[in-house]
PDBQT receptor file of N, H, CA, C and O in Angstrom, charges set to zero:
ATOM      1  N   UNK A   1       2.397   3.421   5.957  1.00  0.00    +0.000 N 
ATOM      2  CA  UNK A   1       2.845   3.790   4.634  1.00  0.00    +0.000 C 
ATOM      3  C   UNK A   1       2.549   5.256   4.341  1.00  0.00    +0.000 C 
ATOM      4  O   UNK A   1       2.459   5.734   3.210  1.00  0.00    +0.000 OA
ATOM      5  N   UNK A   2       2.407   5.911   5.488  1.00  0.00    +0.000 N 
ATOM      6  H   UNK A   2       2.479   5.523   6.407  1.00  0.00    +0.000 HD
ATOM      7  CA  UNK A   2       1.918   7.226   5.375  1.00  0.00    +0.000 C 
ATOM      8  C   UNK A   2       3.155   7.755   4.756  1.00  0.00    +0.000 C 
ATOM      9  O   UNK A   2       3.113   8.413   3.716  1.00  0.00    +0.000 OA
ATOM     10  N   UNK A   3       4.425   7.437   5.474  1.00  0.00    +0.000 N 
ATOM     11  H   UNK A   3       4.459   6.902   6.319  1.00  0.00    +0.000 HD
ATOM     12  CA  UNK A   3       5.376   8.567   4.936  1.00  0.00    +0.000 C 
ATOM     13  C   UNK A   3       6.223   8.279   3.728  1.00  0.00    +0.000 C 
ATOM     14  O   UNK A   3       6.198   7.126   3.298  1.00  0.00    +0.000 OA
ATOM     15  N   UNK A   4       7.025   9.244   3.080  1.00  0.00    +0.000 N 
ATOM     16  H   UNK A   4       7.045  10.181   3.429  1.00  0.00    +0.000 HD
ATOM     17  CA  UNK A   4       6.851   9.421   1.661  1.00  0.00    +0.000 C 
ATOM     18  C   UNK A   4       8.259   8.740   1.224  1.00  0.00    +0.000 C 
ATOM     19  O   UNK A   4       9.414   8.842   1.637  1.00  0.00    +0.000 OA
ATOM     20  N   UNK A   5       7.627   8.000   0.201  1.00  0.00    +0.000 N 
ATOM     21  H   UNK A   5       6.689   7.916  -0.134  1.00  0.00    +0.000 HD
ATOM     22  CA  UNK A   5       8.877   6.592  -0.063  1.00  0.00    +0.000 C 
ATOM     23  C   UNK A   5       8.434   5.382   0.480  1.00  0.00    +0.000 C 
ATOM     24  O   UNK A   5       9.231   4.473   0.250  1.00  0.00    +0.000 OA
ATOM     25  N   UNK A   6       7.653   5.116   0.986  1.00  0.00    +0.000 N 
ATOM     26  H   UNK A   6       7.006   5.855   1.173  1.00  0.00    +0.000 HD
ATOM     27  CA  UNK A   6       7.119   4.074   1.819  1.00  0.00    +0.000 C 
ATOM     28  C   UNK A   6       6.518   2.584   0.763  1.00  0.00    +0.000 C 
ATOM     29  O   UNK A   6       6.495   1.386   1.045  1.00  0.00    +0.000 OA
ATOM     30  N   UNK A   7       5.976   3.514  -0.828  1.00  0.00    +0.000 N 
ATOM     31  H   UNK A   7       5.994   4.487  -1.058  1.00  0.00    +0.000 HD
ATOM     32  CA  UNK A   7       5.360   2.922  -1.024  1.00  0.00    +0.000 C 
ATOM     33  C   UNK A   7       6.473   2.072  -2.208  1.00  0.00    +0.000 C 
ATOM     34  O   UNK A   7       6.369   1.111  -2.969  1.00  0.00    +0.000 OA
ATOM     35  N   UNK A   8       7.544   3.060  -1.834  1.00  0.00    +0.000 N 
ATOM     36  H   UNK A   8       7.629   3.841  -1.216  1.00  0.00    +0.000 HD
ATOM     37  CA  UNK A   8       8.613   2.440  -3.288  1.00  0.00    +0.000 C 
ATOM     38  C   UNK A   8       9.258   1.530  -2.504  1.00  0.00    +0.000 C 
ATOM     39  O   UNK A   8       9.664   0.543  -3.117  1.00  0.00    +0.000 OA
ATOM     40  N   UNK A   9       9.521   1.573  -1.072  1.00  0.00    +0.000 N 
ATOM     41  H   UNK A   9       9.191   2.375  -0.575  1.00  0.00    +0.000 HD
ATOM     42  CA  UNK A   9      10.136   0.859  -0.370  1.00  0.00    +0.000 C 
ATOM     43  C   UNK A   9       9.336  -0.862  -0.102  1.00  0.00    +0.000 C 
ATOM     44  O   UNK A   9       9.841  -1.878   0.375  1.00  0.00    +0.000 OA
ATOM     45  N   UNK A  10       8.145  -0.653  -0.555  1.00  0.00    +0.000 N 
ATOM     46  H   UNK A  10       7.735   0.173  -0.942  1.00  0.00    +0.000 HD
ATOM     47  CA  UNK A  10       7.179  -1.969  -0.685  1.00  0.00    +0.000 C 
ATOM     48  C   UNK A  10       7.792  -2.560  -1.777  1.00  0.00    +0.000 C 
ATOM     49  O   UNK A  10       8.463  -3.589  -1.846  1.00  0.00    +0.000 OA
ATOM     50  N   UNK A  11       7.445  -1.720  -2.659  1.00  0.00    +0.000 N 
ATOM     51  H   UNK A  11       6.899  -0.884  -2.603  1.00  0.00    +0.000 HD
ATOM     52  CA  UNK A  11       7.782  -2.196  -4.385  1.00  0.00    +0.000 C 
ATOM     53  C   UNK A  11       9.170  -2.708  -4.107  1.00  0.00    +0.000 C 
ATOM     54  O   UNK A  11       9.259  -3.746  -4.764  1.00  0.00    +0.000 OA
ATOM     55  N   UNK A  12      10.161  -2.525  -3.539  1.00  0.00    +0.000 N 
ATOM     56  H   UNK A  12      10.088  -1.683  -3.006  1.00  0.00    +0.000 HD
ATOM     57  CA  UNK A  12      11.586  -2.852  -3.816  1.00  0.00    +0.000 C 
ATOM     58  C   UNK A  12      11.933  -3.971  -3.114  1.00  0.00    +0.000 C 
ATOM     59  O   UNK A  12      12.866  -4.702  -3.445  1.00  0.00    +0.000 OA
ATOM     60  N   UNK A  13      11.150  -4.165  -2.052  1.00  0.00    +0.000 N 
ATOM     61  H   UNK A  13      10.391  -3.571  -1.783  1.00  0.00    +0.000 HD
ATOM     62  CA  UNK A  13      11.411  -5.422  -1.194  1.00  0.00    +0.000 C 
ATOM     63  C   UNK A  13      10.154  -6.704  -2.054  1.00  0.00    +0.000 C 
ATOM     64  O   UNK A  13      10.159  -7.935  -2.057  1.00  0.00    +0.000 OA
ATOM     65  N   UNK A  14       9.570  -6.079  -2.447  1.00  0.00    +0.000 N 
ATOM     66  H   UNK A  14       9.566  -5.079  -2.445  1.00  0.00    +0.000 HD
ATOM     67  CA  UNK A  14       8.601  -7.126  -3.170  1.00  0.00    +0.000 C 
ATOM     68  C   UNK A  14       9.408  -7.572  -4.278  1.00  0.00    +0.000 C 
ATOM     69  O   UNK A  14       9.468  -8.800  -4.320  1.00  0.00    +0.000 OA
ATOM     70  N   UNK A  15      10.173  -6.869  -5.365  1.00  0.00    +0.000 N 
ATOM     71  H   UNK A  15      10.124  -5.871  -5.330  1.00  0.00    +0.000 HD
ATOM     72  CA  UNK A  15      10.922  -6.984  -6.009  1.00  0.00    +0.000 C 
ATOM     73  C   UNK A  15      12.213  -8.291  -5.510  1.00  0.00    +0.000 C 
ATOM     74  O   UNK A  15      12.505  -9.276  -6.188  1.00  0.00    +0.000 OA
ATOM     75  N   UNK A  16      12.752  -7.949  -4.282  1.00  0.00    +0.000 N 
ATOM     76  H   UNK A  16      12.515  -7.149  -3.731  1.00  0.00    +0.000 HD
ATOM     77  CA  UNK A  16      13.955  -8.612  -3.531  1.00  0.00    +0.000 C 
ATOM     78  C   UNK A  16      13.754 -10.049  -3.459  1.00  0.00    +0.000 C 
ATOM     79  O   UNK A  16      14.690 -10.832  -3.622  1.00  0.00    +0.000 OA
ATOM     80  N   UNK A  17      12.230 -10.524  -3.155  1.00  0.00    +0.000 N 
ATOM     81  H   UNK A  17      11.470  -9.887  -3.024  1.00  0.00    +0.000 HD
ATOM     82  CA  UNK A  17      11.900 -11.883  -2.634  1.00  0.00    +0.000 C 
ATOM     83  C   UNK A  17      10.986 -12.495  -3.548  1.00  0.00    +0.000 C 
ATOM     84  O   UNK A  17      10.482 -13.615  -3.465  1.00  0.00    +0.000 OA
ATOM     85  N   UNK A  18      10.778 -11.309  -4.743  1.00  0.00    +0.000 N 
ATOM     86  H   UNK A  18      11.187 -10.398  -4.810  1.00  0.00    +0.000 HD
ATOM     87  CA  UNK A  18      10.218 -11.817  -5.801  1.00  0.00    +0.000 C 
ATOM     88  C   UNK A  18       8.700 -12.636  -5.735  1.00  0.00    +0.000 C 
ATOM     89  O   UNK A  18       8.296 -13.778  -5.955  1.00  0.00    +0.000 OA
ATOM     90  N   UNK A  19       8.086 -11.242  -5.265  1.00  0.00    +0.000 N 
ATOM     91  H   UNK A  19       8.414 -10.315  -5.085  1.00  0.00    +0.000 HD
ATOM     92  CA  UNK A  19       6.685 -11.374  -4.924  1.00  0.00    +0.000 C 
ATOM     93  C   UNK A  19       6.042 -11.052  -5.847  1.00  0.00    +0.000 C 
ATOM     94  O   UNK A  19       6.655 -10.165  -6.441  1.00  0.00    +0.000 OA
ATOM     95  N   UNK A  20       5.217 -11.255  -6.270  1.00  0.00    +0.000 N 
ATOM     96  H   UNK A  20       4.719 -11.975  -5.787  1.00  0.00    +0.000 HD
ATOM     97  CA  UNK A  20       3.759 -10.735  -7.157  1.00  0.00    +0.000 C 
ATOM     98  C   UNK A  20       2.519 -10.101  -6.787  1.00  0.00    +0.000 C 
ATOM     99  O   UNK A  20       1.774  -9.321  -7.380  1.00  0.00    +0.000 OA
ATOM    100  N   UNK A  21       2.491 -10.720  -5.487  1.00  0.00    +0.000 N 
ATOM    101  H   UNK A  21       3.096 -11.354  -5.005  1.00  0.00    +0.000 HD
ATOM    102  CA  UNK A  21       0.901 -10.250  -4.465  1.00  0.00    +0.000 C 
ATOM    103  C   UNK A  21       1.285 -10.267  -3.153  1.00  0.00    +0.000 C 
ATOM    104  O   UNK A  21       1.572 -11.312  -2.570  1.00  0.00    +0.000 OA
ATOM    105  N   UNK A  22       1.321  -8.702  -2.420  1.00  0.00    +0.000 N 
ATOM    106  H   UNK A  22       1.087  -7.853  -2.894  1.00  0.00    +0.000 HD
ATOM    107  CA  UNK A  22       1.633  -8.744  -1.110  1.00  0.00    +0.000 C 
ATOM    108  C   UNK A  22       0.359  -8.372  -0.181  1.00  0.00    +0.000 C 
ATOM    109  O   UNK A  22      -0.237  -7.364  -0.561  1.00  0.00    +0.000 OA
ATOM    110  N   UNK A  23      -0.063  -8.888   0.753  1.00  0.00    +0.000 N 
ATOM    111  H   UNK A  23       0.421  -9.707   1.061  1.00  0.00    +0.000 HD
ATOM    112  CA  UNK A  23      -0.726  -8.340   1.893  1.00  0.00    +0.000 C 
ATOM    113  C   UNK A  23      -0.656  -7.337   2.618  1.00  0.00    +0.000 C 
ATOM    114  O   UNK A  23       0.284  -7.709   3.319  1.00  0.00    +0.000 OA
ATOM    115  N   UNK A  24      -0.912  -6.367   2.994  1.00  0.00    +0.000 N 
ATOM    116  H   UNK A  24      -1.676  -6.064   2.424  1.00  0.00    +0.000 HD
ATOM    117  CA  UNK A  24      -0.393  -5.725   3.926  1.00  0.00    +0.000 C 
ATOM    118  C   UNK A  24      -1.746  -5.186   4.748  1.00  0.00    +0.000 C 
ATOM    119  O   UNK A  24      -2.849  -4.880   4.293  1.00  0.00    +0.000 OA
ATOM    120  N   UNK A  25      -1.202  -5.183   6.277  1.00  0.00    +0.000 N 
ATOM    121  H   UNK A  25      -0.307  -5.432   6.645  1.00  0.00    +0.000 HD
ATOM    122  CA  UNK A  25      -2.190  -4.653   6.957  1.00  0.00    +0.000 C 
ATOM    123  C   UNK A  25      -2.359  -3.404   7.684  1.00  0.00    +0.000 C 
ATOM    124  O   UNK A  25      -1.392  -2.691   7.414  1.00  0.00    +0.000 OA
ATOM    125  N   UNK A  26      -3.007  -2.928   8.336  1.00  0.00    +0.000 N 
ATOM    126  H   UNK A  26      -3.792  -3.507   8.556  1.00  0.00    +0.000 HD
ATOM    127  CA  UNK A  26      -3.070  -1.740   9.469  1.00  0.00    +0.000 C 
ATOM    128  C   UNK A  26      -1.928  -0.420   8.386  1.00  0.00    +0.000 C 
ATOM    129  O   UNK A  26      -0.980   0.217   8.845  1.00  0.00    +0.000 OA
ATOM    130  N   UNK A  27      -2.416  -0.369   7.030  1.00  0.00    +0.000 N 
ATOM    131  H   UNK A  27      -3.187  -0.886   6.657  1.00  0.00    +0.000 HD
ATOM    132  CA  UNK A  27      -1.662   1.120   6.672  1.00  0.00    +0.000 C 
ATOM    133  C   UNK A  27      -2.482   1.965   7.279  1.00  0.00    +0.000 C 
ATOM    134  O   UNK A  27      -2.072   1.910   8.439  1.00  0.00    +0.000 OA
ATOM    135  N   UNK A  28      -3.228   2.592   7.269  1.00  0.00    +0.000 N 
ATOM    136  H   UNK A  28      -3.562   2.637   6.327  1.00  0.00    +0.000 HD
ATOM    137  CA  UNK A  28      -4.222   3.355   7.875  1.00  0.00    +0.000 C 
ATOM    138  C   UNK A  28      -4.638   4.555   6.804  1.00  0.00    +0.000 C 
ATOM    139  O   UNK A  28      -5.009   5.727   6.866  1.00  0.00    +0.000 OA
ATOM    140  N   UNK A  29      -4.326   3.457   5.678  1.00  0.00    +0.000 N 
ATOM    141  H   UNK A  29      -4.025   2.505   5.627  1.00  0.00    +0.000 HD
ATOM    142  CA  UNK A  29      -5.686   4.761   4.370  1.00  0.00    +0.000 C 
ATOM    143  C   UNK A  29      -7.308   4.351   4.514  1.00  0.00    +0.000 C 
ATOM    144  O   UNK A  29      -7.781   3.242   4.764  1.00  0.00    +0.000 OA
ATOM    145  N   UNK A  30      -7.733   5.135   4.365  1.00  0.00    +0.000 N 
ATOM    146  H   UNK A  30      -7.349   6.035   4.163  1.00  0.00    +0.000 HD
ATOM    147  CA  UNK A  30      -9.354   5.763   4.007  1.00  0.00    +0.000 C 
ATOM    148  C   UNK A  30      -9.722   5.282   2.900  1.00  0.00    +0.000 C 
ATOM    149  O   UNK A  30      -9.033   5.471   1.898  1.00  0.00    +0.000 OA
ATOM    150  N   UNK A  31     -10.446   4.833   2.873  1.00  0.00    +0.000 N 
ATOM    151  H   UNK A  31     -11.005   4.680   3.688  1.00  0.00    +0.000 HD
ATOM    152  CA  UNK A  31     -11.951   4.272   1.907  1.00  0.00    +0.000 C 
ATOM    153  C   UNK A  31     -10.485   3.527   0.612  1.00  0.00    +0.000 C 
ATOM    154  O   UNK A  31      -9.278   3.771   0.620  1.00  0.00    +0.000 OA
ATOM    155  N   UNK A  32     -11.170   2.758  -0.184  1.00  0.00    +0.000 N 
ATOM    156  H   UNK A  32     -12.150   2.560  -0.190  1.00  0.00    +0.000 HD
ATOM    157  CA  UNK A  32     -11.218   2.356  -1.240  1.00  0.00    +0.000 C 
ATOM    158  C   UNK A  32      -9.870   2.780  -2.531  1.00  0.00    +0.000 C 
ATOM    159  O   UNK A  32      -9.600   3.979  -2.589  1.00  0.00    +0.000 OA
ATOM    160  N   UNK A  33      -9.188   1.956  -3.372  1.00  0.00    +0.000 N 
ATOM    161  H   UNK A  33      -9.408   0.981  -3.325  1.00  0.00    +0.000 HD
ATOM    162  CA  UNK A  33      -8.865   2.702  -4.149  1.00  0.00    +0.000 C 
ATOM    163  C   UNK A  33      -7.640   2.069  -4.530  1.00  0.00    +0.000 C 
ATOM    164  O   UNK A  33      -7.339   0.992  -4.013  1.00  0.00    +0.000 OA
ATOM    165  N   UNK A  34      -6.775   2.707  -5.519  1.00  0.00    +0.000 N 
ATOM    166  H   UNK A  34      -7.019   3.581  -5.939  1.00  0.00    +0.000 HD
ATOM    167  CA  UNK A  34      -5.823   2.206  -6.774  1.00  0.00    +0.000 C 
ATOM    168  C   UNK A  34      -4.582   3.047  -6.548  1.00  0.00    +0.000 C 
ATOM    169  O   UNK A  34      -4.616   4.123  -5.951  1.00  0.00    +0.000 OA
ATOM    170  N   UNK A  35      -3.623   2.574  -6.991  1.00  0.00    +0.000 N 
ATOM    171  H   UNK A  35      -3.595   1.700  -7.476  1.00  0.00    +0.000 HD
ATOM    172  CA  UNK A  35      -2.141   3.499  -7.411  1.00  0.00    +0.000 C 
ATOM    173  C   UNK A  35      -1.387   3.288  -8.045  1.00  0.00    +0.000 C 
ATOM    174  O   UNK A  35      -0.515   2.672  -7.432  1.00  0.00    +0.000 OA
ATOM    175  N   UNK A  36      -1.142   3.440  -9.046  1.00  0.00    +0.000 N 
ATOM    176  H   UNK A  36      -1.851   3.941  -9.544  1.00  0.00    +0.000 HD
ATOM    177  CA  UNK A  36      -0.017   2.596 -10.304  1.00  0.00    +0.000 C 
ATOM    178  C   UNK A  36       1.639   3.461  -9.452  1.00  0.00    +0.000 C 
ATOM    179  O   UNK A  36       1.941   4.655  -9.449  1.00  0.00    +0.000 OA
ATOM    180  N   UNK A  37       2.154   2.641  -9.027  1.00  0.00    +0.000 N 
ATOM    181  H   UNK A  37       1.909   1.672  -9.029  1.00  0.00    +0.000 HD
ATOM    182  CA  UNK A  37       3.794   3.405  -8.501  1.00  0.00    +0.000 C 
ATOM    183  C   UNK A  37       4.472   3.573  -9.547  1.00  0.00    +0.000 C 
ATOM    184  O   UNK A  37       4.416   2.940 -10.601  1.00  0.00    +0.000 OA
ATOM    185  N   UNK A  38       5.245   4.597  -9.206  1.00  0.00    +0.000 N 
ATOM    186  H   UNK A  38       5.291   5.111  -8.350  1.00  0.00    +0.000 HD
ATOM    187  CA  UNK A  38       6.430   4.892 -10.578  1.00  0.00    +0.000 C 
ATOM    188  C   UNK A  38       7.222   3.643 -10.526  1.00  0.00    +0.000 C 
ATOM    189  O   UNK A  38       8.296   4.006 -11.007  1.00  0.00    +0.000 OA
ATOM    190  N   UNK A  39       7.312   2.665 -10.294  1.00  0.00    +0.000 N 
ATOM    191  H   UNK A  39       6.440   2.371  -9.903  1.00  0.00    +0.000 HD
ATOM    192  CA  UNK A  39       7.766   1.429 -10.544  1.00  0.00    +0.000 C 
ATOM    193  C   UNK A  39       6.915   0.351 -11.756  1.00  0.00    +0.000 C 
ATOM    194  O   UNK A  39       7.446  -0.360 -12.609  1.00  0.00    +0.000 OA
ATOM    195  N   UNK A  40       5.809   0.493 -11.539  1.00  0.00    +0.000 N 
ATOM    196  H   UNK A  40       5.378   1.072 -10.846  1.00  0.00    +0.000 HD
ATOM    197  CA  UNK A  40       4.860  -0.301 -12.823  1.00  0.00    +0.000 C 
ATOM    198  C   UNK A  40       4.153  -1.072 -11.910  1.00  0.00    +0.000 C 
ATOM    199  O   UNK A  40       3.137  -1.568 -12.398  1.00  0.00    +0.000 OA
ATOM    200  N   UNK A  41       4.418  -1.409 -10.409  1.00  0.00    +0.000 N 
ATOM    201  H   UNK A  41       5.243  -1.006 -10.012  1.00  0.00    +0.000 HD
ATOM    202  CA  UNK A  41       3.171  -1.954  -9.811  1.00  0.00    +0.000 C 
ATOM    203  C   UNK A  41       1.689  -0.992  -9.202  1.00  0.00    +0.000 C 
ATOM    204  O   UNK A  41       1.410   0.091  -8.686  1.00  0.00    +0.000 OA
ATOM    205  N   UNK A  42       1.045  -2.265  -9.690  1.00  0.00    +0.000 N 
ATOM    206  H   UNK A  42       1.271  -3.144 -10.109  1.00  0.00    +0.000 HD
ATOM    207  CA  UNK A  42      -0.578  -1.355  -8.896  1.00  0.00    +0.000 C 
ATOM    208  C   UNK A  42      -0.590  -1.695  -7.585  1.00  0.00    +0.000 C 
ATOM    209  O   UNK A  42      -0.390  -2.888  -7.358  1.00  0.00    +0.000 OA
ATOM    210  N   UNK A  43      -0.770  -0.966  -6.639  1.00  0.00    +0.000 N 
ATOM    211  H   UNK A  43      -0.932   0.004  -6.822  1.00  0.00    +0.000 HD
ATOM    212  CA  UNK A  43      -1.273  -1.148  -5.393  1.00  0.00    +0.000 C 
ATOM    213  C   UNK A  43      -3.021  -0.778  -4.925  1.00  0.00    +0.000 C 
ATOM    214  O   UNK A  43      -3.572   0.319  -4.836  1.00  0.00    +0.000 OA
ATOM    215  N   UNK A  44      -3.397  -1.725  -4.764  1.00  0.00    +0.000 N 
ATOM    216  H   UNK A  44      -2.949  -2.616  -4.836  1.00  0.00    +0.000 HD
ATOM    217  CA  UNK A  44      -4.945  -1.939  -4.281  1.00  0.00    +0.000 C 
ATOM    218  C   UNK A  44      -5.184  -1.779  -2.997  1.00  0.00    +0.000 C 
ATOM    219  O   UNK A  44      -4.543  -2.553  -2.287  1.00  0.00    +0.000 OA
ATOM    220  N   UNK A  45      -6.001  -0.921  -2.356  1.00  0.00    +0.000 N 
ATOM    221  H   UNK A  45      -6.521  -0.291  -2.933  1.00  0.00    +0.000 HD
ATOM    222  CA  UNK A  45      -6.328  -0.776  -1.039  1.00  0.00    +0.000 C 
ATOM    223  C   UNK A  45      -7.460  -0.752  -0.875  1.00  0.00    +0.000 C 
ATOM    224  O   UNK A  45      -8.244  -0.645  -1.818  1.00  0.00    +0.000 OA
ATOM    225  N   UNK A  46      -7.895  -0.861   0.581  1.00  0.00    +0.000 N 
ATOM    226  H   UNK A  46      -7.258  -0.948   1.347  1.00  0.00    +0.000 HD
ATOM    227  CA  UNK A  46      -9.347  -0.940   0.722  1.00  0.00    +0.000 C 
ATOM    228  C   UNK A  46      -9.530  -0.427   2.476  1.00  0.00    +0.000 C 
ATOM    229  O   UNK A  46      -9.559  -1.351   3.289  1.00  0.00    +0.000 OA
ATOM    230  N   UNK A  47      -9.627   0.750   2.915  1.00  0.00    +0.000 N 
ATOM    231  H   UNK A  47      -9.604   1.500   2.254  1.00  0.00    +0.000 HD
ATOM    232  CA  UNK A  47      -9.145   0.749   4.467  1.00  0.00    +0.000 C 
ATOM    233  C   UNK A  47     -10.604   1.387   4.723  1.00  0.00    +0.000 C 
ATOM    234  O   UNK A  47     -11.405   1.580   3.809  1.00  0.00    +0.000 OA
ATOM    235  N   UNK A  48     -10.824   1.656   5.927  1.00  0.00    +0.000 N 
ATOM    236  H   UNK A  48     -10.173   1.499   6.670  1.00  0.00    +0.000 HD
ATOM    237  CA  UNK A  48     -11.650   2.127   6.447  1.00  0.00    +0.000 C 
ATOM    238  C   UNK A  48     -12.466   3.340   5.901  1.00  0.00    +0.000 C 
ATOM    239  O   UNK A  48     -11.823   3.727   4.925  1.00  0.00    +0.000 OA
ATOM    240  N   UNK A  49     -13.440   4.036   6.036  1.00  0.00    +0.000 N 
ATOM    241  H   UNK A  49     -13.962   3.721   6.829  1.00  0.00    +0.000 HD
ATOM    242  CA  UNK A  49     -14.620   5.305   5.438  1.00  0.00    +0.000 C 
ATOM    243  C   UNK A  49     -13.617   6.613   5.955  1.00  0.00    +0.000 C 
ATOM    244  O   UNK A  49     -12.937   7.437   5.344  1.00  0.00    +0.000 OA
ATOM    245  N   UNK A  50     -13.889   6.357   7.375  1.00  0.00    +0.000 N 
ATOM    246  H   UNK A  50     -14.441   5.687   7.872  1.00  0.00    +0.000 HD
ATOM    247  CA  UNK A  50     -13.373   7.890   8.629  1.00  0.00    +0.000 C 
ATOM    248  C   UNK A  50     -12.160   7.417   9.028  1.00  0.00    +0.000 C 
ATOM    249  O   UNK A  50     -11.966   6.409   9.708  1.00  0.00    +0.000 OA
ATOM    250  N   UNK A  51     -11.327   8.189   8.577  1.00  0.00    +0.000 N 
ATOM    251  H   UNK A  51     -11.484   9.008   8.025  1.00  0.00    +0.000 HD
ATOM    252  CA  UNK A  51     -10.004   8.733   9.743  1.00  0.00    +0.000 C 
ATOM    253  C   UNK A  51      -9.992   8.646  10.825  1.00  0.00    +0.000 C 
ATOM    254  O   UNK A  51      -8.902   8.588  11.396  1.00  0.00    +0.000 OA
ATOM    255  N   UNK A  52     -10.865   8.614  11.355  1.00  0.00    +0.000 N 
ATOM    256  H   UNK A  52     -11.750   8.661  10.891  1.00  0.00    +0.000 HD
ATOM    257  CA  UNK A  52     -11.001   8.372  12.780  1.00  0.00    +0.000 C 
ATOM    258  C   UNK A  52     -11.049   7.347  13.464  1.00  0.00    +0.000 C 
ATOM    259  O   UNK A  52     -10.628   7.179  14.608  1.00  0.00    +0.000 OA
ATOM    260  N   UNK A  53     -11.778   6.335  12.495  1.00  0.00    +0.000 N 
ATOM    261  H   UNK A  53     -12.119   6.472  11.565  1.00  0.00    +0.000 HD
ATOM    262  CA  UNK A  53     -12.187   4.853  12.812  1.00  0.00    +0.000 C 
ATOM    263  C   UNK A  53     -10.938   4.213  13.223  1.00  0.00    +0.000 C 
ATOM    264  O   UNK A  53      -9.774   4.360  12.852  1.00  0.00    +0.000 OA
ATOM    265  N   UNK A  54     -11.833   3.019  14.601  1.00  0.00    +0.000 N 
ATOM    266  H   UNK A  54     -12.779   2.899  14.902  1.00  0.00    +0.000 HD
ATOM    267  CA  UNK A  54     -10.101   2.567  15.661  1.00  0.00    +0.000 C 
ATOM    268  C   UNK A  54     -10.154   1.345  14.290  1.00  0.00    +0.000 C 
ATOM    269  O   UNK A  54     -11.150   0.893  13.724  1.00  0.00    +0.000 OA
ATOM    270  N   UNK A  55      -8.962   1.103  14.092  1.00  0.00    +0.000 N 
ATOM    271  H   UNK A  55      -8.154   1.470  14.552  1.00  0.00    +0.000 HD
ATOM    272  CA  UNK A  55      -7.783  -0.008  13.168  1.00  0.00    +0.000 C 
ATOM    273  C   UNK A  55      -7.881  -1.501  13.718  1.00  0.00    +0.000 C 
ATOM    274  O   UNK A  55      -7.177  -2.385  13.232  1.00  0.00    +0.000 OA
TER     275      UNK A  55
């Protein structure tokens, strides 16, 4: 989900199948944290401390 649109492209397919709570694994963000999308969903993450760390 690194690259840009990635995260609207979640929101829109979540939208499609009419999800509420999606899983997702191996994005490869860093530590902890929140994102309200210009769509109105929050996205919650929780990934690894170091950038470096193997996935």
């Amino acid at each position: 989900m690194y690259e840009t649109g990635k995260t609207a492209q979640v929101a829109a397919e979540m939208m499609k199948f009419n999800l509420t709570v999606l899983g997702i694994s191996e994005s490869r963000w860093t530590g902890p944290g929140q994102k309200r999308l210009t769509s109105g969903e929050l996205l919650l993450y929780s990934g690894h401390e170091q950038e470096d760390a193997a996935h």
